[in-house]
LUMKE-807126 format. One record per atom (N, C-alpha, C, O): x, y, z; residue in one letter. Coordinates in steps of 0.001 Angstrom, whole numbers, padded with zeros to 6 digits, always signed. Layout:
BEGIN
XYZa ...
END
This chain:
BEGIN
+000846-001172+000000x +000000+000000+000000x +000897+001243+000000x +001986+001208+000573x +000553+002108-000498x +001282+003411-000845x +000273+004836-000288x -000858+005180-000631x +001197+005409+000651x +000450+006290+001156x +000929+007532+000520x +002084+007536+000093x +000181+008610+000396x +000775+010155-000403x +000940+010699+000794x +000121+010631+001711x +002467+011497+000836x +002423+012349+001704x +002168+014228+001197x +002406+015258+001828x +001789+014078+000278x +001018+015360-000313x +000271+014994-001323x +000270+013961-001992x -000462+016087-001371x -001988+016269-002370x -001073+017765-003730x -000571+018876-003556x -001304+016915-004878x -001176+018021-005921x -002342+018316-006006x -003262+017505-006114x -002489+020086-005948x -003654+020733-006966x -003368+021201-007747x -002342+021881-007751x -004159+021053-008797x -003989+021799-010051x -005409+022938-010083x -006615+022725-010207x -004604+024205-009909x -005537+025255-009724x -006095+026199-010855x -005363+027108-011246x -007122+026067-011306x -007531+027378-011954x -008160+028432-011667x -009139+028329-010927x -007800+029614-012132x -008290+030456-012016x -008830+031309-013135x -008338+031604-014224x -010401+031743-012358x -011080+032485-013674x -011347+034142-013558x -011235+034610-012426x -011660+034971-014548x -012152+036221-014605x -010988+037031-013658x -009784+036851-013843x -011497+037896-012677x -010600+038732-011729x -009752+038109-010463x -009166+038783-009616x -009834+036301-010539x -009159+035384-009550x -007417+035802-010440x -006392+036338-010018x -007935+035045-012237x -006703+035422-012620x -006190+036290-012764x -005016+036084-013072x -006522+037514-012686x -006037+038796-013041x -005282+039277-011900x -004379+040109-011985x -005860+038476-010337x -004726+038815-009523x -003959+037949-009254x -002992+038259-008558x -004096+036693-009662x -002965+035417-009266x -001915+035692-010523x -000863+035055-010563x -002271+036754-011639x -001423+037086-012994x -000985+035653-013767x -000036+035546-014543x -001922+034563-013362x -001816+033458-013994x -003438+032860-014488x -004474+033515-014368x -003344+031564-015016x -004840+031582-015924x -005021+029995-014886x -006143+029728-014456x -003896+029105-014592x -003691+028183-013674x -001917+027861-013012x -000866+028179-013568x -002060+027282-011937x -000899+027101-010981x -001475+025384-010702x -002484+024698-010862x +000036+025274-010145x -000243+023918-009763x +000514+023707-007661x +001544+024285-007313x +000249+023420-007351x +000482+023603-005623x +000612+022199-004917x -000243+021326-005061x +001926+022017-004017x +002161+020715-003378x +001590+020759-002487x +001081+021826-002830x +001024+020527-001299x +000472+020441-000135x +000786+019105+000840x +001184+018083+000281x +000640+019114+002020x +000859+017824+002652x -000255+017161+002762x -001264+017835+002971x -000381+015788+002662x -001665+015115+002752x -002668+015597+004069x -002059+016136+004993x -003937+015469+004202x -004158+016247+004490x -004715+017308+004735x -005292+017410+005818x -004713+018494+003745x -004377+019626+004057x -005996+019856+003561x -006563+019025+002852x -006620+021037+004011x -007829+021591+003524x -007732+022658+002408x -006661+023244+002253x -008559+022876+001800x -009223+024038+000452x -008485+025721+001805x -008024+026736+001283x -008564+025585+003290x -008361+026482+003330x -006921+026762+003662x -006570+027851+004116x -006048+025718+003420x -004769+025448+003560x -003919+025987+002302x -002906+026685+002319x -004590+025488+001262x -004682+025733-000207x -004868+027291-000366x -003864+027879-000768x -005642+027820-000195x -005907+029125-000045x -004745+030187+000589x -004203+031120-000005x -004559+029787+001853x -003378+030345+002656x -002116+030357+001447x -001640+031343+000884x -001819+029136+001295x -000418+029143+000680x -000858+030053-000626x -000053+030960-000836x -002032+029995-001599x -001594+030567-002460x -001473+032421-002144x -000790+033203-002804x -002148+032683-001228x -001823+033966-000914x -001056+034797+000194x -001268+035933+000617x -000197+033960+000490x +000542+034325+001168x +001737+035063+000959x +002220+035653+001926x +002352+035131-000270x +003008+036564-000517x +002638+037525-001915x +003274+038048-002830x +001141+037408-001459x +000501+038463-002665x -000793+038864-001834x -001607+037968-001610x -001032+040097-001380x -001855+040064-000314x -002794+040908-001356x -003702+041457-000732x -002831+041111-002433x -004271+041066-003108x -004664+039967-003897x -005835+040005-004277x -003851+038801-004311x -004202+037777-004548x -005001+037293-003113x -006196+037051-003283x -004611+037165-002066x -005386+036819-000887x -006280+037599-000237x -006783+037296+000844x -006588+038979-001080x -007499+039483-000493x -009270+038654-001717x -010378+038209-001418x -008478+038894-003071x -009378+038259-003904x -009883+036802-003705x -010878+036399-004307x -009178+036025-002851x -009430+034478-002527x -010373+034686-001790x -011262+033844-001914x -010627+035730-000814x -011386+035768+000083x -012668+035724-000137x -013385+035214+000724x -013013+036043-000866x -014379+036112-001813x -014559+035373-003037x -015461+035874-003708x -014023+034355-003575x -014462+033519-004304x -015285+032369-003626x -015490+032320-002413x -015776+031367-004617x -016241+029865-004529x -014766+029244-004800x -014074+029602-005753x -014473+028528-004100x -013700+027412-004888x -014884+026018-004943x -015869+025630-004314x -013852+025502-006407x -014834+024301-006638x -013914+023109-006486x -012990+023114-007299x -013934+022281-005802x -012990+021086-005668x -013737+019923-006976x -014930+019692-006779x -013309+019453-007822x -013903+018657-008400x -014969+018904-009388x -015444+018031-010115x -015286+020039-009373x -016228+020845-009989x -017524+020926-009124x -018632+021249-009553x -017212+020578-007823x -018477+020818-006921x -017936+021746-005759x -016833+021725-005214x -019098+022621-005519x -018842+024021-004568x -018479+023195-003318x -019155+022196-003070x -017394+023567-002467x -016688+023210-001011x -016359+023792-000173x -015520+024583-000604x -016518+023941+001011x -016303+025266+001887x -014848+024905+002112x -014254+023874+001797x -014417+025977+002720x -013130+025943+003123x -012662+024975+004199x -011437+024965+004322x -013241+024266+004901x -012589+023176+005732x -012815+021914+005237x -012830+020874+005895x -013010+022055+003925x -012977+020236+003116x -011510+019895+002495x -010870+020315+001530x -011298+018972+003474x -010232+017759+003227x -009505+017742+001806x -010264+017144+001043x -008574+018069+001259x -008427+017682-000140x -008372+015964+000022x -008265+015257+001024x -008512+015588-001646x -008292+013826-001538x -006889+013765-001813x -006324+014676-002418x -006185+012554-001327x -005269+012360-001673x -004984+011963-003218x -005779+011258-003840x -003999+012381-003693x -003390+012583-005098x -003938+013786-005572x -004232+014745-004859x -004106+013697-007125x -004091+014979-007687x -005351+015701-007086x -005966+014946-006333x -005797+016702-007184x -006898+017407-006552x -007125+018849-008417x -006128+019238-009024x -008104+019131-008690x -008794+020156-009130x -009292+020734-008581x -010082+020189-007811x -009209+022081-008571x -009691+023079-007763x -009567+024463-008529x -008506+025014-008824x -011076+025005-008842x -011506+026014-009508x -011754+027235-008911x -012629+027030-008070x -011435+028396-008911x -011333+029556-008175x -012283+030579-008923x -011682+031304-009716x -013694+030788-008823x -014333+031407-009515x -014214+033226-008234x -013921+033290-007040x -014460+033966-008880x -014623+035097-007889x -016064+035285-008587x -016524+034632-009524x -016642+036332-007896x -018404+037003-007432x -018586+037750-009247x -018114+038651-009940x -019603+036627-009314x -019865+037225-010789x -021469+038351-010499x -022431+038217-009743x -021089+039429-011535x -022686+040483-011579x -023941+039776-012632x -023862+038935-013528x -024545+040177-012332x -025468+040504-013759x -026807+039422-013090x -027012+039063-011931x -027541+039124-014345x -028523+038386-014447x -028848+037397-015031x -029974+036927-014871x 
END
């Protein structure tokens, strides 16, 4: 049996997520483990308007909405960073 001692995400980001992460996707090691709000921390931790913009998105783990204290799975992980869309 083979245990992971980290979770890859492969992160995207859409609309004004990317415009402050200045990327379209990133990819992030984490320790097994670790939560969506662990994930979050690290990616904004030395861009404090990238982490002000995290603050207010959905992330989507899997393509389903997850609050911030859900578990990533072990191995690769997807995780979608939508920020607050307008309109109708």
């Amino acid at each position: 049996m083979t245990i992971n001692e980290t979770t890859t995400c492969s992160v995207r980001f859409y609309a004004g997520a990317a415009e402050a992460a200045g990327a379209d996707a990133v990819t992030v090691e984490l320790p097994a483990g670790s939560s969506l709000a662990d994930l979050v921390t690290r990616l904004g931790a030395d861009d404090q308007r990238l982490a002000e913009v995290l603050g207010v998105c959905t992330l989507l783990l899997e393509g389903q909405a997850a609050p911030s204290h859900t578990v990533l799975p072990e191995g690769p992980a997807a995780v979608d960073v939508l920020p607050p869309f307008a309109g109708g």
